[in-house]
C-alpha positions as CSV (number, residue, x, y, z in Angstrom):
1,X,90.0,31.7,153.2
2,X,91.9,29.1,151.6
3,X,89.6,26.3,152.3
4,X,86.4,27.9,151.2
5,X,88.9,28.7,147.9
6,X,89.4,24.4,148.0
7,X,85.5,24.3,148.3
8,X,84.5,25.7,145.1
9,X,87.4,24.7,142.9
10,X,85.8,21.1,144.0
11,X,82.7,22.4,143.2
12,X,83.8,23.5,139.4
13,X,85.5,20.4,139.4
14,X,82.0,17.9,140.1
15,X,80.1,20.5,137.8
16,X,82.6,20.2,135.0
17,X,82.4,16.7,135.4
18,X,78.8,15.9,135.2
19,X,78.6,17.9,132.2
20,X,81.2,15.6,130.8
21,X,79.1,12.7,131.8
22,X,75.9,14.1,130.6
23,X,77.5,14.9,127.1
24,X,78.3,11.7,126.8
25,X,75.6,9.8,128.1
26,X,73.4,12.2,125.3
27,X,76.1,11.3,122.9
28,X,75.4,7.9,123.5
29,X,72.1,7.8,123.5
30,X,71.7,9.5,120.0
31,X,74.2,7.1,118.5
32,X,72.2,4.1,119.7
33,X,69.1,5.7,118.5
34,X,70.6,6.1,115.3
35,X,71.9,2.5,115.1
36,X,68.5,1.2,116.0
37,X,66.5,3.3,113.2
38,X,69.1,2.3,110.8
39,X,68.3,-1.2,111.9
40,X,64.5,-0.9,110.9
41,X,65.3,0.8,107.7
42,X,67.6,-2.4,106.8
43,X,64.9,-5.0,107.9
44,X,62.5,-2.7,106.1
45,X,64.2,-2.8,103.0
46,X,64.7,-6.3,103.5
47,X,61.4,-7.2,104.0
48,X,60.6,-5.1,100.9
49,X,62.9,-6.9,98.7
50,X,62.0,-10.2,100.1
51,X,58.3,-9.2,99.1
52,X,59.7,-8.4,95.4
53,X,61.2,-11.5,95.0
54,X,58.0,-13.5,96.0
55,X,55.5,-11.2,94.1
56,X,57.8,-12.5,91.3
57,X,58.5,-15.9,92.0
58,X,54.3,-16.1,92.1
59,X,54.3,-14.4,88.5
60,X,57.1,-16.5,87.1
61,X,55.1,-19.6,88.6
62,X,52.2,-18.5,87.8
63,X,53.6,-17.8,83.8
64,X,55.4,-21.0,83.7
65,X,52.4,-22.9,85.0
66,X,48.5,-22.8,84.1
67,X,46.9,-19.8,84.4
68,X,44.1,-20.1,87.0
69,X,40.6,-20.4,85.9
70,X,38.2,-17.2,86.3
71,X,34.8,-18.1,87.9
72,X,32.0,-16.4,85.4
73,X,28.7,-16.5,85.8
74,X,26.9,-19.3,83.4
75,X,23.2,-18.7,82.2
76,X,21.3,-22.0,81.0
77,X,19.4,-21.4,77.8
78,X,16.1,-21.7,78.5
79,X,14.1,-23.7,75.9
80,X,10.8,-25.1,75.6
81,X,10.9,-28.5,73.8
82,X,7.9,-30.2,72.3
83,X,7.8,-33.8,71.3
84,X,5.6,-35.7,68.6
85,X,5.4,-39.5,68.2
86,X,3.3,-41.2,65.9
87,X,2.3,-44.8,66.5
88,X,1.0,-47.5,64.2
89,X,-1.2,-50.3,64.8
90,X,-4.4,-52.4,64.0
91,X,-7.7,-50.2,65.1
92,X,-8.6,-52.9,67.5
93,X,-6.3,-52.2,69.7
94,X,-5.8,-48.6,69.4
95,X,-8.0,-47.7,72.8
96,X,-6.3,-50.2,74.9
97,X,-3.2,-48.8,74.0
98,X,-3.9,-45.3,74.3
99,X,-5.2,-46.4,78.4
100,X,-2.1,-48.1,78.8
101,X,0.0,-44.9,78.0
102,X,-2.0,-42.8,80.1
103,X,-1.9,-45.0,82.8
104,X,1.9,-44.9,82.5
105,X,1.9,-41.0,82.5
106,X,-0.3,-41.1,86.0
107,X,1.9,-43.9,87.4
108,X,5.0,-41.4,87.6
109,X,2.7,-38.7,89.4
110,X,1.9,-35.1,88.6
111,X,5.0,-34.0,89.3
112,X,7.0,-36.0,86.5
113,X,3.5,-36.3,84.0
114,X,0.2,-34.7,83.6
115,X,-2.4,-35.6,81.1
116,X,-3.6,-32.7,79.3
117,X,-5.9,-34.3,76.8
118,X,-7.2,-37.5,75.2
119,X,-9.5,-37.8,72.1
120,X,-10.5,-39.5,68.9
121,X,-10.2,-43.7,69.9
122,X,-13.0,-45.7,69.1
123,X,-13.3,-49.8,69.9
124,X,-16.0,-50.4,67.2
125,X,-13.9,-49.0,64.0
126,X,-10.6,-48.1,63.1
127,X,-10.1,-44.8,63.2
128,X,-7.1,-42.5,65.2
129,X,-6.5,-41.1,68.4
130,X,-4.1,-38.8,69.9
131,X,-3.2,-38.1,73.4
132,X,-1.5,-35.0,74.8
133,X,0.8,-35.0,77.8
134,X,3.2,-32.5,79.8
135,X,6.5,-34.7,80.8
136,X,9.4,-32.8,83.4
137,X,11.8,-32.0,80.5
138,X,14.7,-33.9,82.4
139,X,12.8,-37.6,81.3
140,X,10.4,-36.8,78.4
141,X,13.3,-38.4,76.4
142,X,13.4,-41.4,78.2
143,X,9.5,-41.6,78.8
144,X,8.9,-41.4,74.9
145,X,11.3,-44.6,74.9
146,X,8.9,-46.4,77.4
147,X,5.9,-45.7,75.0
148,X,7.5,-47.1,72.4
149,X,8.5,-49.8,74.2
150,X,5.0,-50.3,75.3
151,X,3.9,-50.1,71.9
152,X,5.6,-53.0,70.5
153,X,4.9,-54.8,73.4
154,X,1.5,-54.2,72.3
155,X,1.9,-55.8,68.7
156,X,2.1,-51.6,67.0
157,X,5.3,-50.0,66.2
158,X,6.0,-46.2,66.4
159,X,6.5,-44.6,62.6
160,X,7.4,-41.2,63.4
161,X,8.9,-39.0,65.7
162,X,10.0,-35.1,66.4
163,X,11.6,-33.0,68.6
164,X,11.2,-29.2,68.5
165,X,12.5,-26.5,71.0
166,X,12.0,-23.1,71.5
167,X,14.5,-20.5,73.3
168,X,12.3,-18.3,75.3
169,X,15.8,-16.7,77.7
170,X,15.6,-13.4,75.6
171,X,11.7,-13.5,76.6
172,X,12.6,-14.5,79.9
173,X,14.8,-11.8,80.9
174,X,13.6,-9.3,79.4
175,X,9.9,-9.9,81.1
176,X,11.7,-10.0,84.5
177,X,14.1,-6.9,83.9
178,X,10.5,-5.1,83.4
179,X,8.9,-6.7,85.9
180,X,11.5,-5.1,88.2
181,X,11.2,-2.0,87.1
182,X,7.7,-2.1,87.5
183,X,7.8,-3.4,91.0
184,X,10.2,-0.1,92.2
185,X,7.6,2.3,90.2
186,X,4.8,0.8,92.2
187,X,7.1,1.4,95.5
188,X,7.7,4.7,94.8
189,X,4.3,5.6,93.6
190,X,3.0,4.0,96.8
191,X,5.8,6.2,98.9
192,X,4.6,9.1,97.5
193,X,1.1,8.3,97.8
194,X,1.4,8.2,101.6
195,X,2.7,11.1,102.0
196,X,1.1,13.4,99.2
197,X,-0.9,16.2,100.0
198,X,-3.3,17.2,97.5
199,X,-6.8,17.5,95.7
200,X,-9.2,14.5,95.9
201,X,-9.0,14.6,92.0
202,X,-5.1,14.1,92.5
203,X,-5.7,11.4,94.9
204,X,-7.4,9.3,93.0
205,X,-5.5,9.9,89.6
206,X,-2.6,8.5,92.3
207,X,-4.2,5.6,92.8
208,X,-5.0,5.0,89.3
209,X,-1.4,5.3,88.7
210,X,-0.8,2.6,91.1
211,X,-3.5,0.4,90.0
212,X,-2.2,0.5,86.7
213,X,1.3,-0.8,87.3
214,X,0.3,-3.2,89.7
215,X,-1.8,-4.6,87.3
216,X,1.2,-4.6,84.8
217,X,3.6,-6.4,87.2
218,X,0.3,-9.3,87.7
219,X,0.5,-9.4,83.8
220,X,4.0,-10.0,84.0
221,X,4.4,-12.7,86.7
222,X,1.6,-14.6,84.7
223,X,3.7,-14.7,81.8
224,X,6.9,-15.2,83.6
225,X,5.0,-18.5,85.1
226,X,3.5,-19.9,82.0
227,X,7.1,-19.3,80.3
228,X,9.0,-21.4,83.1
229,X,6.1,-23.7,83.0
230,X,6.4,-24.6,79.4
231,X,10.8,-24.8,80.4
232,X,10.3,-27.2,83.2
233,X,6.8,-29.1,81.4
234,X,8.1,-30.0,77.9
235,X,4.5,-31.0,75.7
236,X,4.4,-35.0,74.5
237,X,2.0,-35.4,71.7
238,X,0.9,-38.7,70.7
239,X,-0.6,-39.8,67.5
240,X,-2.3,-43.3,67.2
241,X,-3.0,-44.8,63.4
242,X,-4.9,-47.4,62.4
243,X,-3.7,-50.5,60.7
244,X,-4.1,-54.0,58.8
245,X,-1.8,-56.4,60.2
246,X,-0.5,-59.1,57.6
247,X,-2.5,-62.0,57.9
248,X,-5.4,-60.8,59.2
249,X,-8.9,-62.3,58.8
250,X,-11.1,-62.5,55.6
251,X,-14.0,-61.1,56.5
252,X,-12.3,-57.5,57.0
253,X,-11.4,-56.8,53.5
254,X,-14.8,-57.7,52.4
255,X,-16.6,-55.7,54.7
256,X,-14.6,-52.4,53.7
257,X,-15.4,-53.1,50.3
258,X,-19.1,-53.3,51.2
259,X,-18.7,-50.5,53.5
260,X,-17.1,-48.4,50.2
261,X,-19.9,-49.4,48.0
262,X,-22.7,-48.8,50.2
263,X,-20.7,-45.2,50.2
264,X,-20.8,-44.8,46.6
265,X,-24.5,-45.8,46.3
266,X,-25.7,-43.6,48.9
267,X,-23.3,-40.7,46.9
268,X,-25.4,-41.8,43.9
269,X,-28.8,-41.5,45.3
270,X,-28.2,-38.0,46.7
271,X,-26.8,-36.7,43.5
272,X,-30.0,-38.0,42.1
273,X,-32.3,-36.5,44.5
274,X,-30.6,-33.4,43.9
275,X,-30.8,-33.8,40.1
276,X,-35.0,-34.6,40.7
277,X,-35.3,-31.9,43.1
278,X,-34.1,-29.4,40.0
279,X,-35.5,-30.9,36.9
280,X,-39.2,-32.0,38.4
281,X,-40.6,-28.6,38.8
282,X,-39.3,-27.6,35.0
283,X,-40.6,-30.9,33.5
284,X,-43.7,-30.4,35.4
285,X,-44.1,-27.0,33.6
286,X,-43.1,-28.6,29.6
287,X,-45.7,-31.4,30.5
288,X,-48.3,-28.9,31.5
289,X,-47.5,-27.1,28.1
290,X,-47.5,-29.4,26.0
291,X,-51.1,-31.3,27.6
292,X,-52.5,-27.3,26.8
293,X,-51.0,-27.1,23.2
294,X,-52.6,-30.5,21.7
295,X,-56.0,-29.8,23.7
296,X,-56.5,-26.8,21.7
297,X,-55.2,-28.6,18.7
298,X,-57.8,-30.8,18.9
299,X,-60.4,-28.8,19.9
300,X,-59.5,-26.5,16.5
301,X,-59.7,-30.0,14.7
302,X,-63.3,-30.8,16.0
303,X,-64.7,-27.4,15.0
304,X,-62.6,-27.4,11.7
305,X,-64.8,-30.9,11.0
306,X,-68.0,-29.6,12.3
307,X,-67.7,-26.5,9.9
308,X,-66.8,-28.4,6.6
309,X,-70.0,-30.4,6.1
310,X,-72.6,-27.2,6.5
311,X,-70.5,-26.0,3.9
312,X,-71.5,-29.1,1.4
């Protein structure tokens, strides 16, 4: 009896104590948990501050220093420039100059110049000439010095010059913000188009539709085309004068004074011819008048004589 007594007071005895031990392993264990969440609050709120102080060490820097550039978008004007020279020089020489420029323009190939027209140069008189060219707008400037160059190497100089441009950006953008629009109508018109259902009438007013705004957004790109063609191409016009050198031979002054004359003669004659061509048919007529008038006259004189003496 007594021992099985012993038995379970050592049996309280191991339970009490491994309550005690599990209390304060559990005790334990919720103080180190707390300790360790504390811990990543503090490095939390350390890591915050930290991130304070360099999101205001940046501003201060970036204050006390330059303030950093902002990338925006640049748009180039778009401008269509148009030169004019004018060149002086005896009329002898005006053709061989006017092939010499030309040759120049086709020397730097169609993609730099293009001739677009040549007229007016004669060999036989002095007269003037002009030649018309379309120069990439990043050396027209510096091709117009060439030809002038050319030009005095030629024995002419160049008397007058100009430079006009033209901003066609508005145009520009405004033609391609259409032509976009146009291009999503068509898409949508052609969407629908493939999968309407309806009349034949409605079909075809459908396709109409279409027709009509892809014929819109052609229009469009043409004129997009010709307006960036005129931006990359500027127009070189070229203007060729005739002229008499100092010194130049004695014959030539004489023969435009001969060539004036014969011009006033010939203005004579025709102003005379004129002046005939009115006044003959009216003098014919007093002529004819006055012939009749002293016929009868003297046919009244004859029979006025005839009748006196029977009279006697």
């Amino acid at each position: 009896m007594m021992m099985r007594l012993g038995l379970k007071m050592g049996v309280c005895a191991l339970a009490l104590a491994a309550a005690a031990c599990s209390e304060a392993d559990n005790s334990s264990y919720t103080d180190a948990a707390g300790e360790a969440e504390m811990a990543q609050v503090d490095m939390a709120s350390e890591a915050a501050v930290e991130s304070t102080a360099d999101a205001a060490t940046a501003t201060s820097t970036t204050e006390a220093g330059s303030v950093p550039e902002l990338e925006m978008p640049a748009t180039m004007p778009k401008i269509a420039y148009e030169y004019q020279y004018g060149f002086s020089l005896p009329g002898d020489d005006i053709v061989d100059l006017q092939r010499r420029h030309a040759d120049m323009c086709e020397a730097k190939g169609p993609e730099v110049c293009r001739i677009l027209g040549m007229t007016g140069a004669s060999a036989d008189n002095e007269g003037q000439g002009r030649l018309e060219l379309a120069v990439r707008s990043e050396v027209a400037r510096g091709f117009g010095s060439e030809l002038a160059q050319a030009t005095e190497n030629a024995g002419g100089e160049q008397v007058s010059t100009g430079i006009t441009g033209e901003d066609l950006s508005k145009q520009m953008v405004d033609t391609e913000a259409r032509l976009e629009a146009r291009k999503a109508l068509r898409d949508r018109l052609m969407a629908d188009l493939k999968t309407r259902r309806g009349s034949v009438g409605e079909m075809v007013q459908a396709e109409r539709e279409v027709a009509k705004v892809t014929e819109e957004i052609e229009a469009a790109e043409a004129w997009v085309a010709e307006m960036q063609g005129r931006v990359s191409f500027s127009r070189m016009t070229l203007d060729y004068e005739s002229s008499t050198p100092m010194g130049g031979s004695f014959s030539r002054p004489i023969g435009d004074a001969l060539g004036n004359v014969g011009g006033i003669l010939g203005t004579v004659i025709a102003w005379l011819l004129m002046l005939g061509a009115g006044v003959a048919p009216v003098a014919a007529l007093v002529w004819g008048a006055m012939r009749i008038n002293r016929w009868s006259e003297r046919r009244d004189a004859e029979r006025m004589a005839a009748e006196t003496p029977a009279e006697a």
